[in-house]
MARLUM-26001 format. One record per atom (N, C-alpha, C): x, y, z. Coordinates in pm, whole numbers, plus 32768, in hexadecimal, padded with zeros to 4 digits. Each point is the difference from the previous one (the first is absolute). Layout:
% residues N
XYZ
...
END
This chain:
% residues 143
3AC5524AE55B
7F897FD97FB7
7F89804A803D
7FCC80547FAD
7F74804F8030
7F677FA0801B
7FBA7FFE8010
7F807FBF8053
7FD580097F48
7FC480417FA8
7FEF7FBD7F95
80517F9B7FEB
808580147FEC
804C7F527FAC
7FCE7FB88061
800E80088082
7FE07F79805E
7F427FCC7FF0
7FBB80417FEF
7F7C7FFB7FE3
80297F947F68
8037804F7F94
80047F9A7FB6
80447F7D7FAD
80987FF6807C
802F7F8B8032
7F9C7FA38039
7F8D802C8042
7FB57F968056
7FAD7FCE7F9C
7FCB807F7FAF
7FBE7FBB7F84
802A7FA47F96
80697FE87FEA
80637FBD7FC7
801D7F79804B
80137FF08086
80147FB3805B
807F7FD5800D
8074807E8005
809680077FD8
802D7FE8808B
7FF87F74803E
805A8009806A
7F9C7FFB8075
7F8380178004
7FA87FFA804E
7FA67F90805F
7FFE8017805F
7FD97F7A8049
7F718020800B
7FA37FB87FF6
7F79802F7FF7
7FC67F75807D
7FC27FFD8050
7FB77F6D8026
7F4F805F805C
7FD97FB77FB1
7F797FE68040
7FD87FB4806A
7FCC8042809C
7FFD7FCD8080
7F7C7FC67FE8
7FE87F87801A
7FAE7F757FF5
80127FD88075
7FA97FE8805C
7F9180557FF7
803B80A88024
7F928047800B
801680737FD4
802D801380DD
805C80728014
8006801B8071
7FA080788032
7FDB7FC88070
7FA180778026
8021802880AC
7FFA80887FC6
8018802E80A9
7F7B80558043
80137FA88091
7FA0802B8046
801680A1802A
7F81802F8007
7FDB808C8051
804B80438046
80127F99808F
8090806B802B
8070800C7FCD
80337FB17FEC
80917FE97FA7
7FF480697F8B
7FA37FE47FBC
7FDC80547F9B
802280928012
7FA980448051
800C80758032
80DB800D8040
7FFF7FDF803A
80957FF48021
804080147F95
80187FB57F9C
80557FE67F7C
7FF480807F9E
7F5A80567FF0
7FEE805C7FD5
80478079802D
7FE97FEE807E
802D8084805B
80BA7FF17FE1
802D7FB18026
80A97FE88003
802F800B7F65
7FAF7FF97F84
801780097F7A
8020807F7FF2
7FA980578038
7FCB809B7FE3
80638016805D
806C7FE6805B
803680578059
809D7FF07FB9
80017F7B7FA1
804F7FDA7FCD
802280147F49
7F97807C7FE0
7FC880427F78
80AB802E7FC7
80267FD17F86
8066803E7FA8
8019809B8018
7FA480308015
7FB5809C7FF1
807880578062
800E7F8C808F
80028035809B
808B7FCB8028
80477FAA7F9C
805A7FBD8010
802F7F798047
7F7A7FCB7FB2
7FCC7F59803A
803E7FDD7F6B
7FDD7F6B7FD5
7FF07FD27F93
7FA47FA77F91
7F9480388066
7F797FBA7FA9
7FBB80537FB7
7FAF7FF07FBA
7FB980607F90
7F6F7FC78018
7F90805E804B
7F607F6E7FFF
7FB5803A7FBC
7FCE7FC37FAA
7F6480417F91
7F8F7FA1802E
7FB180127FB2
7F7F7FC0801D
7FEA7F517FEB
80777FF17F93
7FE27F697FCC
808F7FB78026
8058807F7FFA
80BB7FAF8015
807080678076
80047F87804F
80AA801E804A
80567FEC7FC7
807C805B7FE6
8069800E7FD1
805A80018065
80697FEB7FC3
80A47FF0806C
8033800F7FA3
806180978028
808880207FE0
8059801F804D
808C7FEC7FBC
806A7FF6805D
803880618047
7FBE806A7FE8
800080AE8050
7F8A80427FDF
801780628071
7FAF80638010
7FFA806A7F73
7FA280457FBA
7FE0804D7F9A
805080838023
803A80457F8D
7FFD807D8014
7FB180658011
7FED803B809A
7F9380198007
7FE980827FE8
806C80577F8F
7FD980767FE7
7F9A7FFF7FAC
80357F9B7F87
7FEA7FC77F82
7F857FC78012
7FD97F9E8049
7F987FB68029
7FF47FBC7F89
807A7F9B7FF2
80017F9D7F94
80737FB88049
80027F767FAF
80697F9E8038
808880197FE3
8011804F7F95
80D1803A800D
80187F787FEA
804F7FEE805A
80617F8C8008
7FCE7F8B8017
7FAF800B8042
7FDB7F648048
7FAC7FCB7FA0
80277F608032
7FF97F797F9C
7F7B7FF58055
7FA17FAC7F9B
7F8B7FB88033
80207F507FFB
7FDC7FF280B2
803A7F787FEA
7F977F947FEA
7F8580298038
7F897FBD7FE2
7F7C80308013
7F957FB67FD5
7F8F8027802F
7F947F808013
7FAF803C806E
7FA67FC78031
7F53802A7FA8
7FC87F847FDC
7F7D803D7FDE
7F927FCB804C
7F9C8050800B
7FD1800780A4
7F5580357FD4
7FB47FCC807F
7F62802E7FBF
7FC1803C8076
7FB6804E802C
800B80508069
7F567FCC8041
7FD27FE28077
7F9E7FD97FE5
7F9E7F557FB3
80767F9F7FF1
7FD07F9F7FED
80517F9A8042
7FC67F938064
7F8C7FE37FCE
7FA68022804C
800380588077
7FA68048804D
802C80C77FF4
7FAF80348040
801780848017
8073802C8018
80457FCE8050
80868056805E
807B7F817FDE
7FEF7FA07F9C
80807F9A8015
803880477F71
80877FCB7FFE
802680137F72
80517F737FB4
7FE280017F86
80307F737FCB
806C803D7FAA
806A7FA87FE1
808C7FCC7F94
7FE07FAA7FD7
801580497F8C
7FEC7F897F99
80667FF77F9D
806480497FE2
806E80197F87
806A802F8060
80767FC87FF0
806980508029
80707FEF7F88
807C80717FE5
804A80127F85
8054805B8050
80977F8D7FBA
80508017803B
807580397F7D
8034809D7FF1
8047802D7FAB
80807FA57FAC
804180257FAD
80757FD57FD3
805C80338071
7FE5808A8022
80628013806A
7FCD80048063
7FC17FDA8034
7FBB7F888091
80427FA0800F
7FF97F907F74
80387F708018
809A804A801D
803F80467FCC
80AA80087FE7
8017801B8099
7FB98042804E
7FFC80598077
7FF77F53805A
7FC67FBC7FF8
7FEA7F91802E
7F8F7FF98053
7F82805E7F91
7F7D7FC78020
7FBE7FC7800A
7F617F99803C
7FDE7FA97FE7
7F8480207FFC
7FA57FBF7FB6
7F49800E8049
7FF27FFD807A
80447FB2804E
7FD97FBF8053
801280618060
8099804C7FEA
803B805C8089
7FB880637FDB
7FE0806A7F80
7FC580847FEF
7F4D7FFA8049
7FB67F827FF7
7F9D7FE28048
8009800B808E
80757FDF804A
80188002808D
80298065800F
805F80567F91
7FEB805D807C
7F96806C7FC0
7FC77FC47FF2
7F5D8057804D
7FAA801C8022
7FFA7F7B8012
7F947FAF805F
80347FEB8068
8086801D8010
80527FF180AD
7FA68082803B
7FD180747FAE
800C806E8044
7F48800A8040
7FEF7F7B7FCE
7F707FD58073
80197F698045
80837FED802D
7FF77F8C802D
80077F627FC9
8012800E7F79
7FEF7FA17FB0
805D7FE07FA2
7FF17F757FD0
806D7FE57F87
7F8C7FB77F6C
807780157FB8
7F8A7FA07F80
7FD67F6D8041
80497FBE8020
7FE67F728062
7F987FE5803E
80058079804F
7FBF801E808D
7F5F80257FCC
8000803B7FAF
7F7680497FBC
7F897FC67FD3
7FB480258034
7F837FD87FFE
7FE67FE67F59
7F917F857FCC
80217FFF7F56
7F5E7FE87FF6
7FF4803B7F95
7F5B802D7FEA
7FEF7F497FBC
7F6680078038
7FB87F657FF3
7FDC7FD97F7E
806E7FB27FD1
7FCA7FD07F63
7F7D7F80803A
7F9F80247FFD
7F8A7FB0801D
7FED7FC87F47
7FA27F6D8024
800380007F77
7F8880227FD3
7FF2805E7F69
7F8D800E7FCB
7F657FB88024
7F94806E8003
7F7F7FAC8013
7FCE7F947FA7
7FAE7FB98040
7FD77FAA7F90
7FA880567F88
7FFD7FD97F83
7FA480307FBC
7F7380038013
7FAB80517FD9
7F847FFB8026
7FA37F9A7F76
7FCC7F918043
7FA17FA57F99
7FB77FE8800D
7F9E804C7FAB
7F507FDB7FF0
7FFB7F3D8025
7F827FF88032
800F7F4B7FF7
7F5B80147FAE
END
């Protein structure tokens, strides 16, 4: 299955595990930096199995062909969606994680594709710091 059908299997929601992290996880600064650095050393590209863009971590189950510099063979087992910069400068928040048809078959979970990679700053989804649902201000009323 090529990365279009799987793009629009997810759109479809054929098999797909989708959960929204409530509260949202947020990783601190150092960790942060750690997890970035070990992503990038761990790039599809180089013969790791993560894929990082600006908004989503990906996990597939091999390394890319890297003549090709496309995925060939390898299955995408999930992805992480991620905000770079909130809710301070240097932390990063999760907020979506999606877990493939062939993720779940592979015997994926939200829970484990989150750990491991947030292990690679020290951390688990559990463990993770969770951004402050404070409750809304009061309204503002003329008296």
């Amino acid at each position: 299955m090529d990365l279009l059908d799987q793009l629009v299997a997810e759109a479809q929601d054929e098999g797909v595990i989708t959960q929204v992290i409530r509260p949202a996880a947020v990783i601190p600064e150092e960790a942060a930096r750690s997890v970035l650095m070990q992503l990038a050393l761990r790039d599809v590209r180089i013969g790791g199995v993560w894929d990082v863009e600006p908004n989503v971590w990906r996990r597939f189950d091999q390394p890319w062909d890297t003549e090709a510099d496309d995925h060939g063979g390898s299955e995408l087992m999930g992805t992480i969606q991620i905000a770079y910069g909130v809710p301070t400068r240097y932390e990063i928040t999760l907020f979506r994680a999606t877990i493939t048809r062939e993720g779940a078959a592979a015997g994926w979970t939200v829970e484990a594709l989150c750990d491991e990679a947030l292990s690679l700053g020290g951390l688990t989804l559990a463990s993770c710091p969770r951004a402050d649902l404070a409750p809304p201000p009061r309204p503002f009323r003329m008296r």
